[in-house]
Structure formats: C-alpha cells, structure tokens
C-alpha positions in Angstrom: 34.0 34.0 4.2 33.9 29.8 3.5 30.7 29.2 1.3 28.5 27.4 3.6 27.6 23.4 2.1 23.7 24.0 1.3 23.9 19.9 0.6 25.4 18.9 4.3 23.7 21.7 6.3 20.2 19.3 4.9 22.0 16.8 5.8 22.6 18.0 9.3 19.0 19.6 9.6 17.7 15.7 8.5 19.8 14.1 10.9 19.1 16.4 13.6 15.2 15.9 12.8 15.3 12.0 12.6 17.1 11.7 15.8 14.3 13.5 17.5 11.6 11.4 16.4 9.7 9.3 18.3 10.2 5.5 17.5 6.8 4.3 17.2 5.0 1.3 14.8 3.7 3.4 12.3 3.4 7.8 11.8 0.0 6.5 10.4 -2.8 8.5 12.5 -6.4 7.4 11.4 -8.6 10.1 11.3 -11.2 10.8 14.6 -9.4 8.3 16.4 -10.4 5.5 13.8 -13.9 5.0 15.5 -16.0 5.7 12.5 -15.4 5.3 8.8 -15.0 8.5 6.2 -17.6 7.0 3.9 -19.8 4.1 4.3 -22.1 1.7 2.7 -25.7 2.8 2.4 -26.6 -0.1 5.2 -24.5 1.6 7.7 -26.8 4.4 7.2 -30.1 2.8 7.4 -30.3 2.1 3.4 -30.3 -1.3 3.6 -31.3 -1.8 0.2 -29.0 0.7 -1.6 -26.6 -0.5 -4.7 -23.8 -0.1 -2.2 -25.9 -1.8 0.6 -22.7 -4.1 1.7 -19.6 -2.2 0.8 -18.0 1.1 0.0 -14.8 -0.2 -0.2 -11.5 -0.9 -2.4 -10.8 3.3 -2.6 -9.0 4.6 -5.7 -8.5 8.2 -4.4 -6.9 10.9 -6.6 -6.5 14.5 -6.0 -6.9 17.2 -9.4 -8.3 20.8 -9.0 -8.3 21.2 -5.6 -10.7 17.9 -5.4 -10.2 15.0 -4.3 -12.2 12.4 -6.4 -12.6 8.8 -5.1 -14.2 5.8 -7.1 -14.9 2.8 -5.0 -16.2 -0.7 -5.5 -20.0 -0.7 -4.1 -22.6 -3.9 -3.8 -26.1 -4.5 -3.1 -27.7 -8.0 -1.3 -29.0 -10.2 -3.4 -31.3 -11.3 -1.1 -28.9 -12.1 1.8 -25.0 -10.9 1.3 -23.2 -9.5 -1.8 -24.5 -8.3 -5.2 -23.5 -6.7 -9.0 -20.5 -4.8 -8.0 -20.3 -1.7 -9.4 -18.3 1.8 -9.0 -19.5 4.5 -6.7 -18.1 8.3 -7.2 -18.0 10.8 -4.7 -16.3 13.7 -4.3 -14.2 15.6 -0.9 -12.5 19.3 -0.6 -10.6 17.6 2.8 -10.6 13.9 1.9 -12.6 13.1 5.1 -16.1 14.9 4.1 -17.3 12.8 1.5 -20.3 14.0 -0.5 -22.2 10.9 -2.9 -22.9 11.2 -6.9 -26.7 10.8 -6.2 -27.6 9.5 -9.2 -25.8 6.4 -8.2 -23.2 4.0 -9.5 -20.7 6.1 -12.7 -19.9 2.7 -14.1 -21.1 -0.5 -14.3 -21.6 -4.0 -16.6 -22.8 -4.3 -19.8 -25.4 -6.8 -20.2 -24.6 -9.8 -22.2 -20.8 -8.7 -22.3 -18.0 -10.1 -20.3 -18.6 -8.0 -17.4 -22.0 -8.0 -17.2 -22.6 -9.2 -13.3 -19.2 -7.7 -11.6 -17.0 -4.4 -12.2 -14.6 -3.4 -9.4 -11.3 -2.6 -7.8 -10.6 0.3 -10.0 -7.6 2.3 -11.2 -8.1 5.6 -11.9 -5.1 8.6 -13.1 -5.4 11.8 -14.8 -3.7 12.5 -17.7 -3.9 16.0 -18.3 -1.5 15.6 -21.3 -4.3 13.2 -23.5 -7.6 15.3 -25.2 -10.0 16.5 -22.9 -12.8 13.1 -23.5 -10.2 11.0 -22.3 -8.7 13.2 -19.3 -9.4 10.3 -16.5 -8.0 6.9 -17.5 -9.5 3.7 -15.3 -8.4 0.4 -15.5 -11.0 -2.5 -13.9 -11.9 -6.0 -13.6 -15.2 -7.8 -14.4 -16.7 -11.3 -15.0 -20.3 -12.5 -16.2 -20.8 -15.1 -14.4 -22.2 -15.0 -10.6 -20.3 -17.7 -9.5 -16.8 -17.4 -10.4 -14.8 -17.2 -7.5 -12.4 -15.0 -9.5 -11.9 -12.3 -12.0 -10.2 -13.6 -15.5 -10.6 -9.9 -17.3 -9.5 -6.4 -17.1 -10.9 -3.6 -19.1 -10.5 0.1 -19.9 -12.4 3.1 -20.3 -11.5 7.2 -20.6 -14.0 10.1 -19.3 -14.1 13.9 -19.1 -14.8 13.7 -15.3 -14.4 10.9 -14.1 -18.3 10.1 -14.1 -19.0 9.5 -17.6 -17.3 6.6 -18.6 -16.7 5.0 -22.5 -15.5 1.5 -22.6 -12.7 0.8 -25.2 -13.6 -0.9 -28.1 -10.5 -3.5 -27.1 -12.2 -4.9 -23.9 -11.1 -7.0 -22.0 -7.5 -5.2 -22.6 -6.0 -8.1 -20.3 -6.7 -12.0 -19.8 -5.4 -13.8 -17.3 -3.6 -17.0 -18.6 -5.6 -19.7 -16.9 -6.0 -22.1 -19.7 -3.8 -25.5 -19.2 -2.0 -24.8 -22.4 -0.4 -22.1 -20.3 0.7 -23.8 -17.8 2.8 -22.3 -15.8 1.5 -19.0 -15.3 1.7 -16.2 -13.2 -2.2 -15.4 -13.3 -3.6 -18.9 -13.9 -6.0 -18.7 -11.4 -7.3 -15.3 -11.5 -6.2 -11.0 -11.0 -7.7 -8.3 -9.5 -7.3 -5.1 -8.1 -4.8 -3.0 -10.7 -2.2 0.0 -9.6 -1.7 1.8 -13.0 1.2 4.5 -13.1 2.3 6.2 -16.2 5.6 7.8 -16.2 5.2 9.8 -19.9 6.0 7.2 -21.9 5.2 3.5 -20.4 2.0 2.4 -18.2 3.2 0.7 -15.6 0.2 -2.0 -13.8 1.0 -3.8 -10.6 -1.9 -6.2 -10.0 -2.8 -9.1 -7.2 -2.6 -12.5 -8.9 -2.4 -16.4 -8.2 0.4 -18.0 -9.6 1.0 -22.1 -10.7 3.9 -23.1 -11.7 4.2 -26.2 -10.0 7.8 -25.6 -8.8 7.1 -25.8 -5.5 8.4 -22.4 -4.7 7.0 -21.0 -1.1 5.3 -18.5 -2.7 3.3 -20.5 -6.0 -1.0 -20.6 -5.7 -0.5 -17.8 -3.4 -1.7 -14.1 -3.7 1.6 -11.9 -5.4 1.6 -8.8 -7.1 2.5 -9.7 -11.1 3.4 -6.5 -13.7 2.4 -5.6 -17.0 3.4 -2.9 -19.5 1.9 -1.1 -22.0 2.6 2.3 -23.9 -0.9 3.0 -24.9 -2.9 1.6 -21.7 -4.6 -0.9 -24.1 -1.7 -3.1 -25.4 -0.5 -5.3 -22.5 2.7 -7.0 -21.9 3.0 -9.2 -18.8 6.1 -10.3 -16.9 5.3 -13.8 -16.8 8.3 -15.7 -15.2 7.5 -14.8 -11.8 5.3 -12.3 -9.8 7.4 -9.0 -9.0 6.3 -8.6 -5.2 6.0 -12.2 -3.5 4.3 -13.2 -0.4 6.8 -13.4 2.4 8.6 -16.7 3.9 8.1 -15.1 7.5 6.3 -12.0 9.5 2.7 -10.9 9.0 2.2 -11.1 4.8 2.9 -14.8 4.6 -0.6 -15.7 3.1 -1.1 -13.1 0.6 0.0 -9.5 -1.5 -2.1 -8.0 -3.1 -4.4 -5.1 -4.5 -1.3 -2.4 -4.5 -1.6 1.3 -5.1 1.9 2.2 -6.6 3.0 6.3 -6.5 5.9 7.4 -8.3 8.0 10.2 -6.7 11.0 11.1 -8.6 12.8 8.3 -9.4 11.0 5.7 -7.0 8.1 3.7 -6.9 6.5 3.3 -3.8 4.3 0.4 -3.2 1.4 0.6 -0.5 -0.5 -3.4 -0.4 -2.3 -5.7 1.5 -1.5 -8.1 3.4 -2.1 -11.1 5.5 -0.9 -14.2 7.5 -0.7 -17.8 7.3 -2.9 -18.4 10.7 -6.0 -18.8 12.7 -6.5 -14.7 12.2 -8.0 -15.7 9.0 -11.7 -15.9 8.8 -12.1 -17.7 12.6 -14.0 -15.8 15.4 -13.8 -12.3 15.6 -11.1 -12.3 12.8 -11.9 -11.6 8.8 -8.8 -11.6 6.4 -7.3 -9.5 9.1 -5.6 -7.5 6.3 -2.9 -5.4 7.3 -1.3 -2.5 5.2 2.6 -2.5 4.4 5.1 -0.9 2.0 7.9 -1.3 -0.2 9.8 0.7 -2.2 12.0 0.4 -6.0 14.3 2.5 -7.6 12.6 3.7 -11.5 16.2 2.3 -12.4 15.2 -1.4 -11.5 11.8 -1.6 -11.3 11.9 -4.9 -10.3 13.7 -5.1 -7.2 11.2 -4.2 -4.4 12.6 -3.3 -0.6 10.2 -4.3 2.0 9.5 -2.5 4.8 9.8 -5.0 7.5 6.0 -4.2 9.9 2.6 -3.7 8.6 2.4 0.7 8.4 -1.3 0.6 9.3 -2.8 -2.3 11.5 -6.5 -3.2 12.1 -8.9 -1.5 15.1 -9.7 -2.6 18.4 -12.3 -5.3 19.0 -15.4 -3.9 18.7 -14.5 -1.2 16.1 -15.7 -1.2 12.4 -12.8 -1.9 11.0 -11.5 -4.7 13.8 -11.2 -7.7 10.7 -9.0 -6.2 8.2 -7.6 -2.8 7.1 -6.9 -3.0 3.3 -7.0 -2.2 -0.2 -5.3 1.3 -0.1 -5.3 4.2 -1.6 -2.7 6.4 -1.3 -1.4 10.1 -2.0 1.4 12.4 -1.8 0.5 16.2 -1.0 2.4 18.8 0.2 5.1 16.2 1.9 1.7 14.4 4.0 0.9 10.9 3.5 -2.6 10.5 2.9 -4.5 7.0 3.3 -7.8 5.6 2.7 -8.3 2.1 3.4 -10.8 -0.8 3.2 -12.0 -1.4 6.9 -13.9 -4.4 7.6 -15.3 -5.7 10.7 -15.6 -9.1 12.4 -19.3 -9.8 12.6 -19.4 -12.2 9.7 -18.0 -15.1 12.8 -19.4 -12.8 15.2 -22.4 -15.1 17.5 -23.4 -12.1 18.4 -24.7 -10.8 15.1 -28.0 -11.2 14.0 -30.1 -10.9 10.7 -29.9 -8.5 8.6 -26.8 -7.3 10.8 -23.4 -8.4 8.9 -20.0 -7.8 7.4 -19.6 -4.4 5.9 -16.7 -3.2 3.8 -16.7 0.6 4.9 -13.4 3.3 3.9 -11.2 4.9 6.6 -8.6 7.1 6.7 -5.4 8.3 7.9 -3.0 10.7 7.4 1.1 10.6 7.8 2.4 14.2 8.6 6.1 13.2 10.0 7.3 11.0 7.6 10.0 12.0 5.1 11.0 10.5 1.5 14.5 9.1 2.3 17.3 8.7 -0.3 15.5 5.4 -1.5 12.3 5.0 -0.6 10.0 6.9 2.7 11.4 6.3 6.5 8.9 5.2 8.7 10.3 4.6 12.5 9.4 1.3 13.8 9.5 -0.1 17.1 13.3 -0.2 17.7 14.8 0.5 21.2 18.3 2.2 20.5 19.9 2.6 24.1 23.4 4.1 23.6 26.2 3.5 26.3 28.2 5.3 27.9 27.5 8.5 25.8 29.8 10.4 26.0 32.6 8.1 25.4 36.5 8.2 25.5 37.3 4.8 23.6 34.3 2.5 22.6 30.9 2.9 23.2 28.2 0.0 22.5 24.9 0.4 20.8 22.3 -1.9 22.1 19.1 -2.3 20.0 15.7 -5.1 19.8 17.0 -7.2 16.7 15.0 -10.7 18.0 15.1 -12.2 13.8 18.7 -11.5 13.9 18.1 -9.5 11.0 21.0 -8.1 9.2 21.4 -4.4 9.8 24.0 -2.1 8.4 25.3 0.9 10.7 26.4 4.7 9.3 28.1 7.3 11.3 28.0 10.3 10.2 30.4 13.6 11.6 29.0 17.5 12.0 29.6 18.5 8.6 27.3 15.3 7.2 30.1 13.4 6.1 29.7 9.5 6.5 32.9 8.7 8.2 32.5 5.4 8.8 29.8 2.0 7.8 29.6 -1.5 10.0 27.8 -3.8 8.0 26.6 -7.6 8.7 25.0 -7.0 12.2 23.4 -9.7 13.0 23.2 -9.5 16.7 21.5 -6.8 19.3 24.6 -5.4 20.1 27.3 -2.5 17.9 30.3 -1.7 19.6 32.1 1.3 18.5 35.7 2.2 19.1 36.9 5.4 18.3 39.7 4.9 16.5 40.5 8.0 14.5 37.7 10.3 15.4 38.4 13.3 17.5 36.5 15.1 20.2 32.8 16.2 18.8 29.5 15.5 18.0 28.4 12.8 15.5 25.5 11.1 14.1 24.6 7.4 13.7 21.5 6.2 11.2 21.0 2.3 11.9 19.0 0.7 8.6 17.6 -2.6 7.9 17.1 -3.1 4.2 18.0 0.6 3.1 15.5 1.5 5.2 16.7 4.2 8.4 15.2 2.2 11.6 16.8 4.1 14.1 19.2 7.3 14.8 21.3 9.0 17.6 23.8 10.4 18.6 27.2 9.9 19.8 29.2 12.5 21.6 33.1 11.5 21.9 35.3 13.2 24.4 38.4 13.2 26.8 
C-alpha cells in the first residue's frame, strides 16, 4: 500500500476548509451583539465618583491558571472630565464576566516621584521561569505633571499576583529622547502604551511614539510604533533610525499607529494596533478618534519587516452604541486556536448636543472573539471582502478569474493540484481580472489561493475537463 502524505492530505483538508469560508470583513464577533461593554467604568454604573469614574479602558488581558487576569487604565473626574490614572485589576473564568479587586486600584503614583499624577497603558506577561516575587512582569508609563499632554517615561515593576506590585529601583527604565540635543528622534515628542514579549532570551517592546526627524517623510510627527530591546526588562535599547510599523500613505490608518499588543506564535509576531484616519471622523460630531483595530504580521527571522493586513479586523459600533467613536487599544490572546479580543470602546457624546452634564465620554472594554480564523504559513488569514466569481468552471482551455481589486493592488495567484502540490504561481496582478489557460494540466480538480501581501484573500476552485 502507497504511504499516504500526512503533509498534503493538511494541505488538502486546509484548502478544502478555506474555500468554504464565507468572505466577510472581519471573523471578529463582539460578544452580545456588541450592545454593552464586558466591564465598565464605575459612572456607567451609577458610581460617578469612583477612581475609575471615566474609563476602564486600555485592557492588558492575559490568561495563567485557568484565569484570565486583566489590568486596565482607570480615571476619576477631577471635578469635570479626567483624573490620576491609575491601574484597575479584575479577574474572569470566561473573559466576558468580570469580577472587580474591591479594594481598588493595584498600582498607582508615587508621590513626589516621576509618576506621581498619571500611571497607565500597561504591559503585563508571566514569566513562570523567574522566582515566584517576580512571577508577573508589567511595563508602564507615567508623568508628574497634570498638564503634559504626553508621557516622557516608562517604568517597571514584578509581583506574585499580579496585584502587589514593587517598583524597580531603575525607574524610569526608558526616556523618551525629546531633548533638542537629540534631534532627530524617534520618540521626541512623547510614548505610550508598551507591547512587551519575551522570547527566553530578549524582551521584545513595541510602543506608540511621535517621531521628528525633520525629513519630511509622510510618516514624521505622526503616531508609529518604535522598538526597543532589552535582556533583563530593565536595560533598554531603542531602534532609533526610524519607527518599525509606520502610519500608512493610504486606507483607514493614515493619521496614527499605535498602542500595539504583540503575540508570538512560533516563529511569528503578530501585531494587533490602533488605528486612525486623516479626516473629519476625528473628533467632529458624533465622531471621537474613531479608532479602528488592524493587524500585521513578522517573521521572528526579521523582526522588522511588518506585513499589513490591508482592512481594519474590528470596526466601531452603530450610532447610538457605546462604543460608536472608536474601538481601540487591544488586547489580544491565543487559546485553543480562538482569537480572543478586548478592546477600548468609546462613544460619541463628547460632540454629542445631545449630552448633558454630568453625562459624557466614557472609555468602557468590549469584547470579541475569532473562532474561524487559522494561523497561515506567515502570519493569521482573515477573509476580507473579496468577490471571486470564477468563469466558466468547468473549463476546457482558459478560464478567467474575476475579483474587486479597485487600488489596483498587486496580488499574486497559486494553483494548487489534488495532491497539494503548487503547480503553478501568476504574480504582478494588478488588474480585476486572471485569466487561466490550461496548458499542461489534465482533467481534475484543483485549487486556487489568491493573496495580497502574503496574505490568502480569497480561494476556489477550478475544475478542468473535456
């Protein structure tokens, strides 16, 4: 008997599975329908003068012994709006049903140190390979000073839980470089909002800064993502010639990049980050930041070299809906091949007429789960909103695959035959249109896997016959 392939029967199986999914924006399904956050500020439950009155918001969610753990950036009013940051704890068995520390915020300023009046947009990981005090590692930013419109500072600290916190002795670990004597820099006017992943021998941080280099590049005193390494978590070395992840020259992320939560599954990075455009969506009626979550992926091998997916993977609500401004600031985890999300969900009442005293913006956290998507070769397929019409199909000499490509974005084309052997690549498409001629391929059953950046856009199938 001929030893069966284990490696192209997957590959069948895949193939056979993609082609029957249904091509949609996003596998992203926020949960109840997205009408009501999965934990809110204390105002959207009647406690208007809570610590974490205004916002429950920038979620760092990880999941250790069976729990899933989430820090998040709080604030109180102070009298009217926004107040002392700090970091809220709570804890989840599903990741929807949150229950509250109730003693309050775990971490917070120190008086009369550098971040005495803001702490915020944590990073938290376990590493269950350091001594039990120092089991959760966090990474943060803080200033001491009410009005600075950004944060100059990062610190660290270690716990046992994850609710009692030491600061390191080294804080701030990491300054951004905004004195003119640095000139240009890749942070000179401020971070925030760190992604820390530590592979077992380097910490990796992916952060949201402003650049100036005064070069004018499209992308310079805009919001990027910048990297730093370190292989202690205290002793930081930045990449300082450019941000790593850039704002985009077209599409939906044109005005900023930022605050990125950055998984690591086998030998890819996977980037999940904010983003926003370059028009009257931002902060005009019924608007916000209008945040919108995408995705990008890098080999472990070039860490450097991000793929973008091309749409946002999670948009904003429906008018009316808590999180109709923005969805943002992610968090995001891996389990048992489901994507799980938790975003930042603001709504629109801060230009809303309608709004009234004491009523205004909240920053509330949402969720949503992924259960179809797969991790590809490179980085995770998500369907967009391709067309793919095939004809005819069957087809005795040439066929012609018609597809929506209205950027004339250059797409590369793989055919694959039953046995999972790729028989055949067109690259350079720039148009709508692929047409196929048969050639050399007999009678049968094949498969086709359109991609746009590495990414798989669109299958199907092609059926060849007399």
């Amino acid at each position: 008997m001929k030893k069966l392939n284990y490696k192209n029967v997957f590959l069948i199986s895949f193939l056979l599975s993609i082609c029957n999914i249904v091509i949609g924006q996003t596998n992203f399904i926020k949960y109840n329908g997205g009408i009501a956050p999965v934990l809110e500020n204390a105002d959207s439950i009647n406690v208007f003068a809570e610590w974490d009155a205004t916002a429950a918001a920038d979620a760092e969610v990880v999941f250790y012994a069976d729990t899933f753990r989430i820090w998040y950036t709080s604030s109180g009013v102070a009298p009217f709006f926004y107040d002392h940051p700090r970091i809220g704890y709570a804890w989840s068995l599903d990741g929807i049903n949150w229950t509250k520390h109730v003693a309050g915020p775990v971490f917070e300023g120190t008086a009369g140190e550098w971040d005495s009046v803001s702490v915020e947009t944590a990073s938290v990981l376990v590493d269950t390979l350091a001594p039990p005090s120092e089991r959760f590692k966090m990474w943060y930013v803080g200033i001491d000073n009410s009005i600075q419109p950004m944060y100059y500072a990062m610190g660290y600290a270690y716990s046992p839980d994850g609710i009692n916190w030491t600061k390191h002795t080294s804080n701030p670990v990491l300054l951004a470089d905004t004195a003119f004597a640095s000139f240009p820099s890749v942070d000179f006017f401020g971070f925030e909002g760190p992604s820390v992943v530590f592979d077992g021998t380097t910490y990796h941080m992916w952060y949201t800064c402003i650049p100036a280099y005064g070069n004018n590049q499209y992308w310079d005193v805009s919001g990027n993502i910048a990297y730093a390494s370190s292989p202690d978590g205290v002793n930081w070395t930045k990449k300082t010639d450019e941000p790593v992840f850039k704002v985009s020259q077209t599409g939906w992320d044109t005005l900023f990049v930022q605050t990125p939560d950055v998984i690591k599954i086998g030998n890819t990075y996977h980037m999940f980050y904010s983003g926003s455009i370059t028009d009257s969506t931002m902060q005009t009626s019924g608007g916000g930041w209008h945040y919108r979550v995408g995705y990008a992926w890098a080999p472990a091998n070039n860490i450097h070299n991000w793929t973008r997916y091309p749409n946002p993977i999670l948009t904003n609500g429906t008018p009316g809906s808590w999180d109709d401004a923005s969805v943002g600031l992610v968090s995001i985890e891996y389990i048992n091949n489901n994507l799980h999300l938790w975003y930042t969900g603001q709504d629109s009442c801060i230009n809303d007429t309608t709004c009234v005293w004491p009523q205004q913006t909240h920053w509330d956290t949402g969720y949503a789960i992924d259960t179809n998507t797969t991790v590809g070769v490179n980085g995770f397929i998500f369907p967009t909103s391709v067309s793919i019409k095939t004809y005819p199909n069957p087809f005795k000499y040439s066929t012609i695959i018609e597809f929506n490509n209205v950027n004339n974005e250059v797409h590369t084309l793989n055919i694959f035959n039953i046995q999972g052997k790729l028989i055949r690549t067109i690259d350079n498409i720039s148009g709508n249109t692929i047409q196929i001629e048969r050639e050399n391929l007999s009678d049968g059953l094949y498969f086709y896997v359109l991609q746009l950046n590495s990414m798989i856009i669109g299958t199907g199938k092609l059926i060849v016959q007399q």
